[in-house]
KOLPAGU-310156 format. One line per field, with one value per residue (C-alpha): residue number from 1; residue in one letter; x, y, z. Coordinates in nm, 2 decimals. Each point is the difference from the previous one (the first is absolute). Layout:
seq	(NUM/...) $
type	(a/...) $
c1	(X/...) $
c2	(Y/...) $
c3	(Z/...) $
//
This chain:
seq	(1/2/3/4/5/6/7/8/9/10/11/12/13/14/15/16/17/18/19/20/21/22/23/24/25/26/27/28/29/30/31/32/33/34/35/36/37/38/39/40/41/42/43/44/45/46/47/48/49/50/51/52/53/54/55/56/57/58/59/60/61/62/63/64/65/66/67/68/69/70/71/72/73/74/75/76/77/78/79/80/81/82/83/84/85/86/87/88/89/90/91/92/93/94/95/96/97/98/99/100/101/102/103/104/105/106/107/108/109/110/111/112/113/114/115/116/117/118/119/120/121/122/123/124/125/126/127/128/129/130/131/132/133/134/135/136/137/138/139/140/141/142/143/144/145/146/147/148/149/150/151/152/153/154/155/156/157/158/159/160/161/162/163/164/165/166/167/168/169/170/171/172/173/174/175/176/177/178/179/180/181/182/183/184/185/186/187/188/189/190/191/192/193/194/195/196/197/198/199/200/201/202/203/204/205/206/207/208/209/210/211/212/213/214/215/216/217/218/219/220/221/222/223/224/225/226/227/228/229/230/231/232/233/234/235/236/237/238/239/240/241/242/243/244/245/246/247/248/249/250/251/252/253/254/255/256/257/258/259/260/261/262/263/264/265/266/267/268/269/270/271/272/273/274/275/276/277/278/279/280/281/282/283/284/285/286/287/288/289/290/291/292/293/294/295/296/297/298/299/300/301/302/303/304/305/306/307/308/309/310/311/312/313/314/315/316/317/318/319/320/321/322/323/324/325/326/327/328/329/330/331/332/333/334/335/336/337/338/339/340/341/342/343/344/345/346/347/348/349/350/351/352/353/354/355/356/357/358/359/360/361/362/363/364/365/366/367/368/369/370/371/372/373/374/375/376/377/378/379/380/381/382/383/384/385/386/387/388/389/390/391/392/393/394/395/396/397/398/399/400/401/402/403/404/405/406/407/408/409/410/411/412/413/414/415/416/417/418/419/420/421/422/423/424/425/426/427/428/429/430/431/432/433/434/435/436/437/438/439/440/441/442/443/444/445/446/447/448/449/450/451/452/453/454/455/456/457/458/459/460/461/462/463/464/465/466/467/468/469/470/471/472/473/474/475/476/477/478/479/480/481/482/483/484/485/486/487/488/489/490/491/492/493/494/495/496/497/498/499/500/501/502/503/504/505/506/507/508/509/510/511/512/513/514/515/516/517/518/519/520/521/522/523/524/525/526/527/528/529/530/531/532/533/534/535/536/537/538/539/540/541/542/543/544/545/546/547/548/549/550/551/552/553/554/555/556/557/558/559/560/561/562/563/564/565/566/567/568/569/570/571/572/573/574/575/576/577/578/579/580/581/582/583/584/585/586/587/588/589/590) $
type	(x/x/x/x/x/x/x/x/x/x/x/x/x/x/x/x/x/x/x/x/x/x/x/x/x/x/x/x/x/x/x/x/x/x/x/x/x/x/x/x/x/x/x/x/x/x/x/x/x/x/x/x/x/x/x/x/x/x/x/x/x/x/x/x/x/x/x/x/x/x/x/x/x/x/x/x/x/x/x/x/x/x/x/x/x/x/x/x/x/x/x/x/x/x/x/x/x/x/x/x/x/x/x/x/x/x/x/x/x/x/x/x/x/x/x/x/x/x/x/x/x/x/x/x/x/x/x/x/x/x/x/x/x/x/x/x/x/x/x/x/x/x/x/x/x/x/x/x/x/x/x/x/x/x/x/x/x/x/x/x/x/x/x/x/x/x/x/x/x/x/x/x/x/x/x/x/x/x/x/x/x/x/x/x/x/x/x/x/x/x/x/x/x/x/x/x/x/x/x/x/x/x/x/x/x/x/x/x/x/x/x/x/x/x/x/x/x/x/x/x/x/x/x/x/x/x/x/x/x/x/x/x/x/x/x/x/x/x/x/x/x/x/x/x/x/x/x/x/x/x/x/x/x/x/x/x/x/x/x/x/x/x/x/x/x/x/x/x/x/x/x/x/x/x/x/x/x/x/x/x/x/x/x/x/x/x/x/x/x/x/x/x/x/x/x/x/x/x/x/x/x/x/x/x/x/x/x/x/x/x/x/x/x/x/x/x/x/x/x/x/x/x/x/x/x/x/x/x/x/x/x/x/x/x/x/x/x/x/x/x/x/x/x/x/x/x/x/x/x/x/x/x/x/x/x/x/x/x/x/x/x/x/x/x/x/x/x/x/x/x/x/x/x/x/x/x/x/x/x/x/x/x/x/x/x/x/x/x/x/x/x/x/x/x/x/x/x/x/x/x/x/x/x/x/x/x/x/x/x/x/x/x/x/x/x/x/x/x/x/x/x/x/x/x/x/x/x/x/x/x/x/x/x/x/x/x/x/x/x/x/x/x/x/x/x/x/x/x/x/x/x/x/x/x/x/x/x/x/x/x/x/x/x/x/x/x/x/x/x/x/x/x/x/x/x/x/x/x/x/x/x/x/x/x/x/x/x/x/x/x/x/x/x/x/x/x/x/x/x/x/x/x/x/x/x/x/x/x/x/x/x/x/x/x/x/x/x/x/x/x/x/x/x/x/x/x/x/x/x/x/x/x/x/x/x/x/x/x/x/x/x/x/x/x/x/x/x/x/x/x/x/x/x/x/x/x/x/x/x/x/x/x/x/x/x/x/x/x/x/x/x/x/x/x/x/x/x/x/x/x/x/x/x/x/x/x/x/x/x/x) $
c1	(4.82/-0.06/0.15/-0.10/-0.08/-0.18/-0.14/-0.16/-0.10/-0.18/-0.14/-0.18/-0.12/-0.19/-0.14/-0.14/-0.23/0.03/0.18/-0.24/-0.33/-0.25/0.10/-0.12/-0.19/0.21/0.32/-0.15/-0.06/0.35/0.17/-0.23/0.16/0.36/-0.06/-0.19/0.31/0.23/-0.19/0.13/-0.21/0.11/-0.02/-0.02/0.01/0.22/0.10/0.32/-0.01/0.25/0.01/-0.20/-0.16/-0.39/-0.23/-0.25/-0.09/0.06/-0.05/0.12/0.11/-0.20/0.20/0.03/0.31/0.37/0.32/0.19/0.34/0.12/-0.31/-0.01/-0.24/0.20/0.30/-0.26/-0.13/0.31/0.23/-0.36/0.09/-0.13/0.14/0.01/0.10/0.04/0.01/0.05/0.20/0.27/0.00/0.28/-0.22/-0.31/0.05/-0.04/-0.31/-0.36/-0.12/0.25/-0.03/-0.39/0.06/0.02/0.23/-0.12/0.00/-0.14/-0.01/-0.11/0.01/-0.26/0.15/-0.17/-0.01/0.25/0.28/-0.08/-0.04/-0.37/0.14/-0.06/-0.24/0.11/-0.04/0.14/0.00/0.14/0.22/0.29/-0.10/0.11/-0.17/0.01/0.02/-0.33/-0.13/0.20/-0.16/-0.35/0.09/0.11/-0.32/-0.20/0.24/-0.12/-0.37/0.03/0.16/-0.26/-0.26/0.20/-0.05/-0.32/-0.13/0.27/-0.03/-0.33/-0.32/0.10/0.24/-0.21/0.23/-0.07/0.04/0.24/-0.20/-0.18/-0.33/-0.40/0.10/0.31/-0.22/-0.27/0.29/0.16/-0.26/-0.06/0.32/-0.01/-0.28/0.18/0.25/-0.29/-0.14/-0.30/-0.14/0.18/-0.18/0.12/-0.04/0.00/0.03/-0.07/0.11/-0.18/0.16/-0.29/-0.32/-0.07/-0.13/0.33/0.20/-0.14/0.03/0.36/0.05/-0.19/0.20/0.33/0.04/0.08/0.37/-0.13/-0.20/0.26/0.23/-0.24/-0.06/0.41/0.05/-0.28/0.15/0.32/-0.10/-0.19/0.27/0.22/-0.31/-0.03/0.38/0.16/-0.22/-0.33/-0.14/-0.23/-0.18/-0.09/-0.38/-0.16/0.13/-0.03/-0.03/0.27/-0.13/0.22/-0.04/0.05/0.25/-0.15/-0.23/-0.07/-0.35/-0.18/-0.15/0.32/0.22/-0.31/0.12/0.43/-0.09/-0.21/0.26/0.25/-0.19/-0.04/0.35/0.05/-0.24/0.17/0.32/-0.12/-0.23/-0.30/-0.21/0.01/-0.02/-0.28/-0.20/0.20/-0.20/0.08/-0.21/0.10/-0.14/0.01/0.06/0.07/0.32/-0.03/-0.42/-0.09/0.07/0.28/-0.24/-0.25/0.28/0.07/-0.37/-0.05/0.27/-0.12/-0.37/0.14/0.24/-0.33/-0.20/0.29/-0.05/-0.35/0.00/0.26/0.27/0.33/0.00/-0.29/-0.06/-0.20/-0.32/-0.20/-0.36/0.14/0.13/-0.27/-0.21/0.22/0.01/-0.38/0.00/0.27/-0.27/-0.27/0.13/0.16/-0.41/-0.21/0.25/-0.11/-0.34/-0.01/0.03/-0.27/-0.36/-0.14/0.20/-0.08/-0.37/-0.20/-0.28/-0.17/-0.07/-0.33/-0.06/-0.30/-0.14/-0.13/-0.29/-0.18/0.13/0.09/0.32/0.19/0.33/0.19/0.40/0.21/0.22/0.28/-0.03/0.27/-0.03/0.32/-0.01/0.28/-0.04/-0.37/-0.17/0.25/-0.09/-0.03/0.16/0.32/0.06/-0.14/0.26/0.28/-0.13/-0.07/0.40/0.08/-0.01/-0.35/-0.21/-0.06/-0.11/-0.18/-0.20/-0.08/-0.11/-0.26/-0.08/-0.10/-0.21/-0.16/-0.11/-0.10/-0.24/-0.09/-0.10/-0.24/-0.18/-0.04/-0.15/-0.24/-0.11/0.23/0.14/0.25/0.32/0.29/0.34/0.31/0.32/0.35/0.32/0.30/0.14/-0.28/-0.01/0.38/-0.09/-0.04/-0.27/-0.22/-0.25/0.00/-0.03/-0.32/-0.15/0.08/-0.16/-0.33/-0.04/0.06/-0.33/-0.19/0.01/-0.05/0.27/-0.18/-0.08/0.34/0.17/0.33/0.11/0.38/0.17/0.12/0.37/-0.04/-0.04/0.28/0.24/0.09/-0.27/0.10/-0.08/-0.29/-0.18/0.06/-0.15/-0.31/-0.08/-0.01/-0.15/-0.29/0.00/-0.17/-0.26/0.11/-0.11/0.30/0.05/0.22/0.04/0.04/0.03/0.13/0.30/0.19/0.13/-0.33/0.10/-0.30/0.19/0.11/-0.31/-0.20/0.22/-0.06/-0.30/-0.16/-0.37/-0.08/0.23/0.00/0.07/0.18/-0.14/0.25/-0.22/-0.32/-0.03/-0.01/-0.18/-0.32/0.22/0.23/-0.11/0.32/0.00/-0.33/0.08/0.28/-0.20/-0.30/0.29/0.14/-0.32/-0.11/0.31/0.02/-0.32/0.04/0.29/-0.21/0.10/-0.26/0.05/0.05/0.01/0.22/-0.03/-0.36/-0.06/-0.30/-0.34/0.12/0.29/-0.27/-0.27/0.31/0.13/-0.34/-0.03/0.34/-0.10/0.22/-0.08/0.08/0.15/0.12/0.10/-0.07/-0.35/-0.07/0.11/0.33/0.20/-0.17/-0.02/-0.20/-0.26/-0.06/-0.01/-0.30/-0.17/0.15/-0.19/-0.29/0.00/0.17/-0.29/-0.02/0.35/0.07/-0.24/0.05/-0.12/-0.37) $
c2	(-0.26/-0.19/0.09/0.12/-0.28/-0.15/0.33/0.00/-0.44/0.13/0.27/-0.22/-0.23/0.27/0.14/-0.33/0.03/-0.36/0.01/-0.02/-0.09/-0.32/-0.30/-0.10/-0.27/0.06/0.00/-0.31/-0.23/0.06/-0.09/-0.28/-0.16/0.00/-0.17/-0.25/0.04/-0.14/-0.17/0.24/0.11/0.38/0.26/0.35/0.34/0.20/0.37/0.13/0.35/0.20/-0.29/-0.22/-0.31/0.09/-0.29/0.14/-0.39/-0.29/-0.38/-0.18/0.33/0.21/0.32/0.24/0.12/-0.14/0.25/0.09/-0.10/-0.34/-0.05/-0.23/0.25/0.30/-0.16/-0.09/0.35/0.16/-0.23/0.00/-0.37/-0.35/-0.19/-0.35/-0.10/-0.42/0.04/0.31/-0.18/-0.05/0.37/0.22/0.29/-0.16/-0.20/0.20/0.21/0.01/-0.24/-0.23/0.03/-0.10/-0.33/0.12/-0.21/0.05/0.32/0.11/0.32/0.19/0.43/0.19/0.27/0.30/0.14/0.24/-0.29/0.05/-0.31/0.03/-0.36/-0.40/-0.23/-0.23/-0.38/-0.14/-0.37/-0.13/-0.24/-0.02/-0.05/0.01/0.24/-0.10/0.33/-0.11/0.11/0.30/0.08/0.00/0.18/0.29/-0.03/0.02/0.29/0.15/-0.04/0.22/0.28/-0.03/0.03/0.30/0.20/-0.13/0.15/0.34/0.05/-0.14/0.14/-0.03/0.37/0.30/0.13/0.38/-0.02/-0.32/-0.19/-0.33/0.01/-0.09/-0.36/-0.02/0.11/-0.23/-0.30/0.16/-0.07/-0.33/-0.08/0.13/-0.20/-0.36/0.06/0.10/-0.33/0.24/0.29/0.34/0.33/0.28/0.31/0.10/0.36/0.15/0.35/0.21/0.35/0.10/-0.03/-0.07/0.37/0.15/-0.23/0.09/0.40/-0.06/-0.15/0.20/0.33/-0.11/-0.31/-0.33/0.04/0.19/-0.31/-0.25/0.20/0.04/-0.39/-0.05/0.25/-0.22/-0.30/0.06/0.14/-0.34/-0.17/0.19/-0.02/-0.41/-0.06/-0.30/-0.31/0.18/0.07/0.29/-0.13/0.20/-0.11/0.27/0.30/0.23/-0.26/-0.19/-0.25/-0.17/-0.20/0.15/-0.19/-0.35/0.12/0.34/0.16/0.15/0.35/0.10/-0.13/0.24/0.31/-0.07/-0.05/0.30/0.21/-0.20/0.12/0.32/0.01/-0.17/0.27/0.29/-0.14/-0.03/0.21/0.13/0.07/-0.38/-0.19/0.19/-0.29/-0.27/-0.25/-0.33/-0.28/-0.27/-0.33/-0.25/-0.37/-0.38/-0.09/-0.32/0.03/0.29/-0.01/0.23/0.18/0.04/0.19/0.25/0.07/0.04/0.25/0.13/0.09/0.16/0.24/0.10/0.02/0.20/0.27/-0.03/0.18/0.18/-0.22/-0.05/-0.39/-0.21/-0.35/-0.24/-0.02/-0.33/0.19/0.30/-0.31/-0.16/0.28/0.06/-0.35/0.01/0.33/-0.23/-0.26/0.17/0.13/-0.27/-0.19/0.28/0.01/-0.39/0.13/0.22/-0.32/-0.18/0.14/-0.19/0.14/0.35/0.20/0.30/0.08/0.30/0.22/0.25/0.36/0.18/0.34/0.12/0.26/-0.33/-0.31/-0.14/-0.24/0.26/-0.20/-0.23/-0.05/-0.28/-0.18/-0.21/-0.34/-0.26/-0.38/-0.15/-0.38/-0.05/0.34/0.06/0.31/0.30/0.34/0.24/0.21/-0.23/-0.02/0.27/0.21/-0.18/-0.08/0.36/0.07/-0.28/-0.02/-0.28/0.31/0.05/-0.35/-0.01/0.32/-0.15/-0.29/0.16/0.28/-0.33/-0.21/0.37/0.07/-0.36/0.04/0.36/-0.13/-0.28/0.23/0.21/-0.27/-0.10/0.41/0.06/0.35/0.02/0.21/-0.27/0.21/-0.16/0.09/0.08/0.07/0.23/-0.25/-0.03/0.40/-0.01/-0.25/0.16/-0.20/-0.05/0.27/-0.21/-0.35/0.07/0.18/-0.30/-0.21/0.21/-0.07/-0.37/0.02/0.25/0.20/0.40/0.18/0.11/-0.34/-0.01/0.20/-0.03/0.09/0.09/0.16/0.32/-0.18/-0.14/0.28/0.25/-0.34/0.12/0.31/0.10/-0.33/-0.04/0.32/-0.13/-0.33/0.10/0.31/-0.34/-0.20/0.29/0.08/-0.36/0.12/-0.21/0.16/-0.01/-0.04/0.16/-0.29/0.02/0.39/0.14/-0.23/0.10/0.34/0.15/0.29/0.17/0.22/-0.29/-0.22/0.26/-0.06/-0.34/-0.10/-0.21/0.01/-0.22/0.06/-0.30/0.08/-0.23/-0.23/0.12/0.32/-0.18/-0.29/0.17/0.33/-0.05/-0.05/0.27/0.35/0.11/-0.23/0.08/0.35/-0.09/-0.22/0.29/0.23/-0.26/-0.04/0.36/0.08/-0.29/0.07/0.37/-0.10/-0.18/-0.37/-0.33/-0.06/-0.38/-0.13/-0.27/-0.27/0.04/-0.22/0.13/0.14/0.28/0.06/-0.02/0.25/0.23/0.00/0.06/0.33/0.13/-0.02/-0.34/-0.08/-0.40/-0.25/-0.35/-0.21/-0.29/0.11/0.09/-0.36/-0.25/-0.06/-0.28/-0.21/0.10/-0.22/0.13/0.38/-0.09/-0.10/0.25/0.27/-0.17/0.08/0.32/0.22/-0.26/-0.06/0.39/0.16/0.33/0.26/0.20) $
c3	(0.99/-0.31/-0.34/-0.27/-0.19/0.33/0.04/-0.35/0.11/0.26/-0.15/-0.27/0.24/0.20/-0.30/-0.04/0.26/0.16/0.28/0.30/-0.17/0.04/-0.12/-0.36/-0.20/-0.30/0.15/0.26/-0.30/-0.17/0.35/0.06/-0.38/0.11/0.33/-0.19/-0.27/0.22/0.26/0.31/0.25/-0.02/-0.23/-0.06/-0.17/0.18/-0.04/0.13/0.16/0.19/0.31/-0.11/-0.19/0.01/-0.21/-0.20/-0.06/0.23/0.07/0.30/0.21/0.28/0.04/-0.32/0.01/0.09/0.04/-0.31/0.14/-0.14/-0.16/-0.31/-0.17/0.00/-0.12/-0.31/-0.03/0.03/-0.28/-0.21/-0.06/0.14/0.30/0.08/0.32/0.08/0.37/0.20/0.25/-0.27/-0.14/0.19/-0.04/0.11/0.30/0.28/-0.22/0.18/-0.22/0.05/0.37/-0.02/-0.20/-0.32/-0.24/-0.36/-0.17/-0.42/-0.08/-0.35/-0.01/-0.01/-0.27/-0.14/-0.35/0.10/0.16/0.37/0.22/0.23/0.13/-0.02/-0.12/0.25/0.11/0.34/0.15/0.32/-0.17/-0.20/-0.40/-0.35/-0.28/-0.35/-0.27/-0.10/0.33/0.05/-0.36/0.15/0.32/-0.25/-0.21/0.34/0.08/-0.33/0.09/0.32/-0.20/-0.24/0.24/0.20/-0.34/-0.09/0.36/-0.10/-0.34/-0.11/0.19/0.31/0.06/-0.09/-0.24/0.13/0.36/0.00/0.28/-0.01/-0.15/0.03/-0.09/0.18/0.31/-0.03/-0.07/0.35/0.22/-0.13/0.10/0.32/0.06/-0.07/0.27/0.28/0.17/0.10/-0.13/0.16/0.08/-0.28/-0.11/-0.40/-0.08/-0.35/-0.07/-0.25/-0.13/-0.23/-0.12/-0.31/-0.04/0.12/-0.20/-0.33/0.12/0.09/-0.33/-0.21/0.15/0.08/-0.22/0.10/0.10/0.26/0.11/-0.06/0.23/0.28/-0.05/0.06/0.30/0.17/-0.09/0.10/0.35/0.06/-0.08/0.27/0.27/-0.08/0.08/-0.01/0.00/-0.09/-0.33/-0.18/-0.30/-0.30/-0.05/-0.22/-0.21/0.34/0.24/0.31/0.17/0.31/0.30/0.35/0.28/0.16/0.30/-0.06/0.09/-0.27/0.15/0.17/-0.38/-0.13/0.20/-0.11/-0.33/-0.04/0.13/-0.25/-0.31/0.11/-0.01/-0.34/-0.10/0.15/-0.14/-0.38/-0.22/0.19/-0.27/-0.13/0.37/0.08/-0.03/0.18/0.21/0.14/0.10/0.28/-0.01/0.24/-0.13/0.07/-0.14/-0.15/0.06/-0.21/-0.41/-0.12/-0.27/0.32/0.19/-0.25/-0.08/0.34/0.07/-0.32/0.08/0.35/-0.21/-0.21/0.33/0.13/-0.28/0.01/0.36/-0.02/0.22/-0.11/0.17/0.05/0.15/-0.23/0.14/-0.14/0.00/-0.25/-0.18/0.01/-0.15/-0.28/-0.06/-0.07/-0.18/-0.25/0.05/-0.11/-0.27/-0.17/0.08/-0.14/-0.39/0.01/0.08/-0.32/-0.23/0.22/-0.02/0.30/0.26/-0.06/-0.03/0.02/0.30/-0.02/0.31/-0.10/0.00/0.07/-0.08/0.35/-0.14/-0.18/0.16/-0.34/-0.04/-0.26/-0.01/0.12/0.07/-0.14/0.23/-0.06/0.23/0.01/0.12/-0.04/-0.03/0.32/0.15/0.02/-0.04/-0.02/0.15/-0.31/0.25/0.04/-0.37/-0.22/0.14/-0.10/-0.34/-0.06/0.04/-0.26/-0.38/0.07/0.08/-0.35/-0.06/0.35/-0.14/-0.35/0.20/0.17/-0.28/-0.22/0.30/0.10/-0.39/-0.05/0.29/-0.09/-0.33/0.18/0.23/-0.30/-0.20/0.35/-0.02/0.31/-0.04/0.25/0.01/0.08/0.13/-0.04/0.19/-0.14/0.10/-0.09/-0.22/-0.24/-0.01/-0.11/-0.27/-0.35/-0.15/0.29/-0.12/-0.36/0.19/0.22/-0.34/-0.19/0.33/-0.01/-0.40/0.07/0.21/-0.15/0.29/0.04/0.17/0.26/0.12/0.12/0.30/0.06/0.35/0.11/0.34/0.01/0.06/-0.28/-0.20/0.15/-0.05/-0.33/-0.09/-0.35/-0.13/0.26/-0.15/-0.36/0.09/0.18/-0.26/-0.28/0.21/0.08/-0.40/-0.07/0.24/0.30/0.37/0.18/0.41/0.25/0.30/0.34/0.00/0.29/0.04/-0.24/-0.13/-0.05/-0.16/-0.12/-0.20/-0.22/0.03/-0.17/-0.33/0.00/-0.23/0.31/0.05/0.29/0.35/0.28/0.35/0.17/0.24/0.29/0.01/-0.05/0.25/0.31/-0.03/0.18/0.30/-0.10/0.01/-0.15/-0.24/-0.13/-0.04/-0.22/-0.22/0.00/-0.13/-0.24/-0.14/-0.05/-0.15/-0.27/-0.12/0.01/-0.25/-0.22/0.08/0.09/0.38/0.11/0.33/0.06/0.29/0.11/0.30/0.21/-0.07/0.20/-0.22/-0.30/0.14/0.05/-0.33/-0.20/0.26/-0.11/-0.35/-0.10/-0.34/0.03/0.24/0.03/0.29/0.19/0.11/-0.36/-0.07/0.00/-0.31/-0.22/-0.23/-0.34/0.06/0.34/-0.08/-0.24/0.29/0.23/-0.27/0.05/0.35/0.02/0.17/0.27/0.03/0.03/0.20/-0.13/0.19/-0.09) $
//
């Protein structure tokens, strides 16, 4: 049993965290400098523990590790003081030692001493022949000694310990696997695991109610039953404020780790505070080590914890076509805020309305289209959704509010007196001087309000009401006819609708396309239809595809309809000619 001062050696040196990790670069090149210091083929870092010499660092050795006993090293880390040895076949202590017995004749040594006075071990040199050291040399095998320490507490003290938890960090994990990597002659089959304990969501609820002491201590009951599960020779990382990520054993199988380490975090959960691991998820991802990129391996892991949450799994297995996805979803949105500042990627088309009594063109709907110079044409339907969660809806909104009044303002000079509607989301309702921008917009062009319709979901609306109803009542007070899309999908409460100032309801295509087929269906529209107008609003038709569909609608008493029979989106040019044509084009019924 050691004593207490070896104790307290020993001690320091596993706080350290370097016993049993990848060799390093930064320790590499310092041991690299004192073989080429004094012109020996070996040299090494070496580390004493309990009952042994273990090399963080070596040159001119295979194995990483040599017994303690009669070791060189440990009589350096134990005194705290150099050692020169001529020839280890003259020492009395050092004859008979291992080294000695493999051909070893020359031994340097400088300590590797903390702050606090305890030896790690040796800066050390070794030749297979007797020689002579000068004090000039011993002087530089101290300064190199000083080096490693300095990069031991660089990698401790200096990013590279979360100071909360007390385990290696982000960087420290990235440098790790790099590492590893060097000392692999081909790339090895592993598996990366990233633990979560909260959402963002949860985090700032645990916070805002219980303070962050509470989260700090969650943070250090995970950390320290990681450390325990990792054991000797394995290491947890601290990556994120709430997040471990690890590597499982050489050769395990992902789905069956999956199924252990699910029941493992149950556990931590069970054994902590429910109400903050909740949340936990992990991800597992599968990786080439000295293949993939260390930043690649913890994304990965990364996006399979998210996916984890997503549906509801405590562990998921990275799965390239999720990735994939959210890669473009990133994609897209990083394109289309580059779009913004360039006019020619991004336009209006304009898909027609018509009143079915009279077969006149009444309106027309502006669309957003998007040809990206690398990506092509992007599906409105790929990336209005995302923009409409981000801060660019407003700016994607005053984009098309300007294009939509600029061309209002031409067909109104060419005596075209069409309605255009523009669609917009929750996150221009929530904006407190929207009402003020698109009056502002209107005066710009010396428009009338009522040139204008503004059409929005009922999602939308119920996403944050209160401001919603404030909004719309503004918007309405200009004298703008406002739209209710793609009712029936949403919450269509009719209670509610009925205090919103809209004039003009769409039904949503879903209900639309089918019904000639659809003897249910049509009853449902026939209902819809009866009842909206019995309530006072304009009834559109949305997604119009057959004449069949068309004679159908003008029985039930549909006010107006657009779809692809009615005609396509297109460009302004085109509808000019499209209203040219419209009778023809429509075949309205007698």
């Amino acid at each position: 049993m050691p004593g207490t001062t070896e104790a307290a050696r020993l001690d320091a040196l596993r706080q350290l965290d370097l016993l049993d990790t990848p060799s390093s670069e930064a320790f590499d090149r310092i041991t690299r400098m004192a073989a080429q210091l004094f012109r020996l083929p070996i040299a090494a870092v070496s580390l004493t523990d309990l009952d042994r010499q273990w090399f963080k660092s070596r040159i001119g050795v295979e194995h990483w590790s040599i017994p303690r006993e009669r070791a060189p090293c440990a009589e350096v880390a134990e005194t705290s003081a150099p050692l020169l040895i001529k020839d280890l076949q003259g020492d009395p202590c050092y004859r008979d030692s291992l080294l000695a017995r493999s051909g070893i004749r020359f031994y340097a040594g400088a300590p590797l001493v903390t702050r606090e006075g305890h030896g790690l071990g040796a800066m050390c040199v070794l030749g297979t022949e007797p020689r002579e050291t000068s004090a000039a040399e011993m002087q530089a095998l101290g300064d190199l000694a000083a080096m490693v320490m300095a990069q031991i507490e660089l990698q401790h003290a200096f990013g590279r310990i979360d100071p909360l938890s007390g385990l290696p960090n982000r960087l420290q994990f990235i440098e790790d696997l790099g590492d590893m990597a060097r000392d692999r002659p081909e790339p090895e089959p592993r598996l990366a695991v990233l633990v979560d304990l909260a959402s963002p969501e949860q985090i700032n609820q645990a916070v805002r109610v219980l303070g962050s002491d509470f989260l700090d201590a969650r943070v250090r009951d995970v950390a320290g039953r990681l450390r325990q599960a990792m054991g000797s020779g394995r290491k947890a990382y601290h990556v994120a404020a709430t997040q471990f990520a690890f590597l499982a054993r050489p050769g395990t199988e992902a789905r069956g780790y999956a199924a252990r380490l699910a029941e493992a975090l149950e556990g931590i959960r069970d054994g902590s505070d429910g109400r903050f691991l909740i949340g936990v998820s992990a991800g597992i991802a599968p990786f080439l080590l000295g293949e993939t990129e260390p930043q690649d391996v913890l994304r990965t892991a990364h996006s399979a914890a998210q996916d984890a949450r997503l549906v509801g799994q405590v562990v998921n297995i990275y799965c390239s076509t999720e990735d994939a996805a959210h890669r473009r979803r990133f994609t897209l949105l990083a394109a289309f805020a580059e779009a913004l500042e360039q006019p020619e990627q991004l336009r209006l088309v304009f898909q027609p309305r018509v009143e079915l009594s009279s077969g006149r063109g009444v309106g027309a709907e502006a669309l957003l289209r998007w040809r990206h110079p690398v990506l092509g044409e992007v599906s409105p339907g790929e990336f209005m959704p995302l923009v409409e969660q981000t801060s660019m809806a407003r700016a994607a909104t005053a984009r098309v509010l300007e294009q939509a009044m600029a061309q209002l303002a031409a067909w109104r000079r060419a005596g075209i007196g069409l309605r255009l509607s523009v669609n917009i989301s929750a996150t221009n309702l929530a904006e407190l001087d929207f009402a003020e921008r698109v009056s502002q917009g209107l005066l710009q062009h010396g428009l009338e309000a009522d040139a204008l319709e503004l059409e929005l979901t009922e999602s939308a609306v119920m996403a944050d009401a209160g401001q919603a109803l404030t909004a719309l009542e503004a918007l309405a007070g200009l004298g703008i006819s406002l739209a209710i899309d793609d009712f029936g999908t949403g919450y269509s409460s009719l209670a509610y609708l009925q205090r919103l100032p809209a004039k003009v309801v769409k039904i949503d295509r879903s209900f639309i396309q089918d019904m000639a087929e659809d003897a249910r269906r049509r009853s449902l529209v026939a209902a819809m239809i009866g009842m909206l107008r019995g309530l006072g609003y304009r009834v559109v038709a949305e997604g119009v595809e057959s004449a069949a569909v068309l004679d159908l609608l003008a029985g039930l008493g549909c006010e107006e309809a657009q779809g692809f029979f009615i005609g396509r989106p297109m460009s302004a040019e085109a509808l000019d000619e499209w209203l040219r044509a419209v009778p023809e084009r429509v075949a309205l019924p007698a």
